[in-house]
N, C-alpha and C positions, 0 to 999 in steps of 0.2 A: 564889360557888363552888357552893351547893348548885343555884341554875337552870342554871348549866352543865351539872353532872350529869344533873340532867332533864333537857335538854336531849340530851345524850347518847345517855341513856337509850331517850329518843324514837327516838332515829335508829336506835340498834342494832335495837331491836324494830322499828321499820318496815325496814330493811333483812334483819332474820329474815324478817317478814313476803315480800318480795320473793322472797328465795330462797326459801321456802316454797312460793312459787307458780310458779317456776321448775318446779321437783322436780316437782310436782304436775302440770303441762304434759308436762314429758319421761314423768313414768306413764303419762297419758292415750296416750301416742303411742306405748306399748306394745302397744294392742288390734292383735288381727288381722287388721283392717280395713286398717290400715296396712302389712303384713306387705309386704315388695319397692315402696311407694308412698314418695312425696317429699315430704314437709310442712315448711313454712315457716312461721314467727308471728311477730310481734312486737306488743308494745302500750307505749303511753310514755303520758304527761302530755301534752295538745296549750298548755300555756304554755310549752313550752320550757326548763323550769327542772328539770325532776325528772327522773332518771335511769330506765332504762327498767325497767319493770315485768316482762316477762320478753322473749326474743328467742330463737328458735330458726330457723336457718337466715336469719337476715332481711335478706341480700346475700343472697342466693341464687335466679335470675332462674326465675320456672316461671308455668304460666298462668295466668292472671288471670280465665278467661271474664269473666261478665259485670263483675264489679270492676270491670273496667277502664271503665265509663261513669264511674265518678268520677272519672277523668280528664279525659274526653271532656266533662260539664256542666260541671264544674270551670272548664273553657277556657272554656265557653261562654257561664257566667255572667258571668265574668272580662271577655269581650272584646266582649260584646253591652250587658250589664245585664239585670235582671231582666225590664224591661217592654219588651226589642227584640220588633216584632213583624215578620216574612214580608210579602213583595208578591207578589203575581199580579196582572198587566196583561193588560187586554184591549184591542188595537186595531183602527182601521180605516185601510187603508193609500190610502184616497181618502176623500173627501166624497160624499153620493150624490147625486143630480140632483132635479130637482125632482120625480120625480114617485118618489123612495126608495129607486133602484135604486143597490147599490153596485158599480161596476163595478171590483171592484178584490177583493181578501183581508181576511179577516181572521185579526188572529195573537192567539195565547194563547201571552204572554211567559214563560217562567217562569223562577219566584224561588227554586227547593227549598225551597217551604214545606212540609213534611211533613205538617201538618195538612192540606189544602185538601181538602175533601170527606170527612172524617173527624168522627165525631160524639166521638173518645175525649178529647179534652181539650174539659173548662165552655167554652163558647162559641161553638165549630167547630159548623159546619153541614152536612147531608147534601152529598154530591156532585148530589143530584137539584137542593137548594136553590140550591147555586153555581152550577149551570146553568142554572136558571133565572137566575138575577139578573144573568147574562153574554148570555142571550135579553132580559131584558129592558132591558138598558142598549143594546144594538142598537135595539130599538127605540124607546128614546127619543131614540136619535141618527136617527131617521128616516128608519131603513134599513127598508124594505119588502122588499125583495131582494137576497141578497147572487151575486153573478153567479160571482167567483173561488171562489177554497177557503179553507178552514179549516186552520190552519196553528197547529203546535201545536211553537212554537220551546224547542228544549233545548241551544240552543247553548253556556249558561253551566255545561253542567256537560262534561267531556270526558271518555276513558280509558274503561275497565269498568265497566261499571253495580254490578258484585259484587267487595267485595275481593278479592285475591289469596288464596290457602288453606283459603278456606270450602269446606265438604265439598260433594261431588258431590250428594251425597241431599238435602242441606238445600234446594239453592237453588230447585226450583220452589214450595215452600212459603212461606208468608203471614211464617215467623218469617225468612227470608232474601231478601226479597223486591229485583228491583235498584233503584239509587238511579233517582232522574229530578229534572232542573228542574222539571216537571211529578208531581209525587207526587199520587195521586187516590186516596179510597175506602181508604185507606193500602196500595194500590198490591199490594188484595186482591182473589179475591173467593172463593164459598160455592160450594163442589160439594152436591149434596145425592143421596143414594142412593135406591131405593127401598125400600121396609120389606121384610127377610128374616129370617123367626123362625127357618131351620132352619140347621142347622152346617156350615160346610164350604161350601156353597151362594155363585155369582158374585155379588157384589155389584153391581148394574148403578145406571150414572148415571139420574136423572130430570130431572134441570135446574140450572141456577147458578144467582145472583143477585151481582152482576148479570148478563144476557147478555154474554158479550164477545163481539161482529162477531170471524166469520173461528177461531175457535178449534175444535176437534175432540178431544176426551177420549175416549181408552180406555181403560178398569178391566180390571184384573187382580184388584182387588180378592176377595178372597171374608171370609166371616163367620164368627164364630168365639165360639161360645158359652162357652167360659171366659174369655174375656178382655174386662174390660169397659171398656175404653182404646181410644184411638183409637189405631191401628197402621198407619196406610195414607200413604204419603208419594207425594206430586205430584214423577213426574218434567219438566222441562222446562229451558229456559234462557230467557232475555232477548230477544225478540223472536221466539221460537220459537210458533208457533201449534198446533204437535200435542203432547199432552201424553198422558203415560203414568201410571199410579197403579197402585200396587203395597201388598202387604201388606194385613192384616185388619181388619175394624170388627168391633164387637159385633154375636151376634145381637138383631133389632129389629123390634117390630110397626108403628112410625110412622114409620122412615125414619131415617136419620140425616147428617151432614155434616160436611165438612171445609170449612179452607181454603187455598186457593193463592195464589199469586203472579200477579200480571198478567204479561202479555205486555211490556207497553208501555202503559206507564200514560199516559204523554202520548198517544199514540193514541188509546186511548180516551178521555180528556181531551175531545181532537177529535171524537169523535163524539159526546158527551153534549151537547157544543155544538150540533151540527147538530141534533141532535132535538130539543134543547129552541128554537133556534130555529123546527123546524118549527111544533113545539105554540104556539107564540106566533104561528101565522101566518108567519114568514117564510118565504122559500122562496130554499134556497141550489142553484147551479147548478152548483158545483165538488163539489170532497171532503175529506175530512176525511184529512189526513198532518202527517206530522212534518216539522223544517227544522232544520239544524244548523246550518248558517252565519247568525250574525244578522243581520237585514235592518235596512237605517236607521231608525230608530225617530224620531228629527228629522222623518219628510217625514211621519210619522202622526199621525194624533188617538188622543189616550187616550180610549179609550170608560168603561173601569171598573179600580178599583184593588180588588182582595179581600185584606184583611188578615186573617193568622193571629192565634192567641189569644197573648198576651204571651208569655217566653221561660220563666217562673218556673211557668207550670203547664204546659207542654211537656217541663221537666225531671222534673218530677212524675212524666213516665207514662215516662219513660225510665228513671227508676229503682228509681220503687216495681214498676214492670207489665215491667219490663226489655227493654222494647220495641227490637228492633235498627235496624230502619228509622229511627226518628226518630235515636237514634243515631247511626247515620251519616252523617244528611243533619246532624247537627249537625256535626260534622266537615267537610262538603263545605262547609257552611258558612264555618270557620273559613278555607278558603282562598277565598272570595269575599270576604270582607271584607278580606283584606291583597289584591285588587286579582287574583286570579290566578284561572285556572279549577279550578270545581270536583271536583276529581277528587278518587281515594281520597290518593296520591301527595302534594299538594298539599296535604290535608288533615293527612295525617299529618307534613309538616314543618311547620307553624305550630304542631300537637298539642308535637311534640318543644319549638320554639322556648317554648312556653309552659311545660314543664318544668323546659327546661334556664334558660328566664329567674329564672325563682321556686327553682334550687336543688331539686329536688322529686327530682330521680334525675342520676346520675352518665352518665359520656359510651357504660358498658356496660352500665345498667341495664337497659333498656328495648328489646324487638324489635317493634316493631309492626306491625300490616299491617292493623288497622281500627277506627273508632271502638266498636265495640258491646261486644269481645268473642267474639265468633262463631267466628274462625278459630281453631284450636288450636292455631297454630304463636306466638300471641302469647305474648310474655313481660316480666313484671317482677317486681320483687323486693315483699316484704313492705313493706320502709320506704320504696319509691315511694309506697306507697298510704296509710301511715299518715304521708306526709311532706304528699301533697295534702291528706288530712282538717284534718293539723295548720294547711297553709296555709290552707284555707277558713275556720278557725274566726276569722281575721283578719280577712279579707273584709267587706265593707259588706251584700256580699250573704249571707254567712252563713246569715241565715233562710229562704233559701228554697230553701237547699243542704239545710238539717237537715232542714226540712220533706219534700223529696223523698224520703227514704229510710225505708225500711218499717220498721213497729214487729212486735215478733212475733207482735200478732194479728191484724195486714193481714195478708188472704188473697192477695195479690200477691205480688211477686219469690220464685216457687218454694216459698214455705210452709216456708223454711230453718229455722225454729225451731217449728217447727207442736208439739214440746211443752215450749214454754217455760211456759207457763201454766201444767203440771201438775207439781207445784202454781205457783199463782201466783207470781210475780216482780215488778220493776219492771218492767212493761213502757214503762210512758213514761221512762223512764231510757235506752231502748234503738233506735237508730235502726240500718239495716243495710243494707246493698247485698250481696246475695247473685249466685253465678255457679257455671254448670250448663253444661258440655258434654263428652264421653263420654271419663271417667277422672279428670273432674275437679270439684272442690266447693268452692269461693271463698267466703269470707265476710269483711267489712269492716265499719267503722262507728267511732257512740261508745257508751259508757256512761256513766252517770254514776257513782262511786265510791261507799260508802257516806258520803262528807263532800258530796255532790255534784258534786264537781272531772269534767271532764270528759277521759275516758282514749280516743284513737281506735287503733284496733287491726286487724290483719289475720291472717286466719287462711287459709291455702291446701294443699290436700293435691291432688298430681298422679298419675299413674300409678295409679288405683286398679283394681281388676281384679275389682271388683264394684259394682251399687248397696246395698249394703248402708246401710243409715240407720245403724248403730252410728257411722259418720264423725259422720255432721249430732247426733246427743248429745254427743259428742266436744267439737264445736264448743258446743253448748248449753252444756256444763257449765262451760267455760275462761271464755265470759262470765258467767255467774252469778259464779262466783268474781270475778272483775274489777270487780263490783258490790258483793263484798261486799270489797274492796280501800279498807284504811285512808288517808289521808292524810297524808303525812309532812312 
């Protein structure tokens, strides 16, 4: 009778505790930051046995920026495995003759390996490297001259290279850059300005890196000595060669840069091929384009296979670095693998199918229109996001789901908790997928309790009508307490 009591006893004080922390949440959600804005939380237990910690608004469908790649690797890990790795193929659609001459094409297949030419995830190799190594497997097939063209096939992806509803100013920049079968250089590259110390004064281009064949950049830009942020956005679109740039950089005595979006990253694909052929001595007779329709691949020699880095540190840079490209093309992914082309479309019904398989969100939970995040028309509720952390903690692959998500003294995914340290906390208690686009501040993840027990939670505030950081303490504060959240 008397450990009944105690027992009792327990529950009532931990469920005071709860409401405790309830109350505490709804205070928080008083500040002025919030004042006309939409905020939604929820945090539970990820064993499925303890009732929910607190819940405000958490049915409640609003954006998710970037959160929503925990969806998107979630899938990813789920339907690949950790160690799936990307193919890019290289072939030759004849044999050459005896004396090396190919009188025929060569194609550069592509796989939507996002990495290929990308030094950002351990492993991947410059773009200059992959060219070469695509020069030099030509020539060890004992081609001395290739007579056709350089064909740089993207047949297996189809539809818009750019989801639906992503903003008009975002897309000629490097963070919205479009998908391709062919993703190169991460389907970027570097304007560079020239150095202007005075105020007000046009900021004039000096050169890219790489050159992109065929492109033509006008600045509008000028300079602006109180502002020490980069403020200049790349206008352009997806195969568009004349690009506009608008808005201010800092004043600068050595110059400064941005980056953009490719035109057509397969395209140039294609031509890094030819020159690096050149530099090896071949000598190609055609040119360097693109091919949608895929050519029979049966009648050709594989010259060379280039593998991306596993799938487990790929997630890495999509979640800690919140990278949208790779995002997506994981996505485009998920519908090459059920057998279909890759498109946004495609991508987002296998997305769904993998939700609505695991239970993760209801038949109205969920509006989506792209793997990353990016669009702001997307939408899901709180306990979508704290139903997939819950499902991943199940997962085989688990470890390399936790791994991905930034602790709050990664200087990655937006620096959401940039004063958690002061004063110190658990930081390794604390993993986080944070999301940033304009009215909106996402934050997701676990903590660990103070018994240890692991709590996954979501925190989303929509409509805000300022950046004020008072939100992201807001945010700070609800986890701290959730760490310091007893176990019942």
């Amino acid at each position: 009778m008397k450990r009944l009591f105690v027992l009792a006893a327990l529950c009532v004080c931990g469920a005071a505790y709860a409401q405790d922390l309830q109350s505490y949440v709804q205070e928080q959600l008083r500040h002025p930051v919030l004042n006309g804005a939409l905020w939604g939380g929820l945090a539970a237990y990820t064993d499925g046995t303890k009732q929910e910690i607190f819940a405000v608004n958490a049915d409640t469908r609003l954006t998710p920026a970037s959160t929503l790649k925990l969806l998107t690797t979630a899938a990813a890990l789920e339907t690949f495995g950790p160690e799936h790795r990307f193919q890019t193929r290289l072939y030759a659609s004849a044999a050459p003759d005896e004396k090396g001459i190919l009188k025929g094409d060569l194609y550069l297949r592509g796989g939507g390996d996002p990495t290929l030419g990308s030094t950002r995830v351990p492993g991947a190799e410059t773009w200059q490297t992959v060219a070469a190594k695509w020069a030099a497997a030509v020539k060890k097939a004992g081609i001395t001259r290739v007579e056709g063209n350089l064909y740089a096939d993207v047949s297996a992806f189809e539809g818009p290279s750019i989801a639906p509803k992503v903003n008009w100013e975002n897309i000629g920049n490097y963070y919205a850059a479009p998908a391709s079968p062919l993703y190169f250089n991460d389907n970027l590259f570097t304007i560079y300005f020239k150095p202007q110390p005075f105020d007000g004064k046009p900021a004039e281009v000096s050169r890219t890196d790489p050159e992109v064949p065929g492109l033509h950049i006008k600045s509008f830009v000028t300079t602006d000595a109180k502002n020490r942020r980069d403020n200049a956005y790349a206008y352009g679109a997806p195969g568009q060669y004349e690009m506009e740039i608008y808005g201010t950089i800092p004043t600068n005595f050595t110059g400064f840069s941005i980056r953009a979006a490719l035109p057509d990253s397969a395209l140039f694909a294609a031509h890094a091929l030819h020159n690096a052929l050149r530099e090896a001595g071949i000598a190609v007779g055609g040119r360097a384009q693109t091919v949608s329709a895929e050519p029979d691949y049966t009648q050709m020699t594989l010259l060379h296979t280039y593998q991306s880095p596993q799938l487990k540190d790929i997630v890495v840079i999509v979640n800690q670095r919140s990278f949208n490209l790779y995002a997506d093309a994981l996505l485009r992914q998920l519908a090459l693998h059920a057998g279909k082309k890759g498109s946004v479309q495609n991508g987002l019904n296998e997305l769904e199918k993998f939700v609505r398989q695991h239970k993760l969100a209801g038949a109205d939970d969920t509006v989506l229109y792209d793997g990353s995040g990016l669009a702001r028309d997307n939408l899901l509720t709180p306990r979508v996001l704290v139903n997939t952390l819950t499902f991943m903690t199940q997962s085989p692959h688990f470890k390399y789901y936790y791994q991905s998500l930034a602790t709050p003294n990664d200087r990655g995914d937006l620096l959401l908790l940039r004063y958690f340290l002061k004063p110190r906390h658990q930081v390794q208690d604390v993993r986080v997928k944070g999301g940033t686009v304009d009215g909106v501040k996402t934050i997701a993840g676990y903590v660990k309790d103070a018994d240890g027990h692991p709590i996954a939670f979501a925190l989303m505030a929509n409509n805000l009508a300022s950046k004020n950081e008072a939100l992201l303490r807001i945010h700070e504060n609800i986890i701290k307490k959730l760490l310091e959240y007893p176990e019942n």
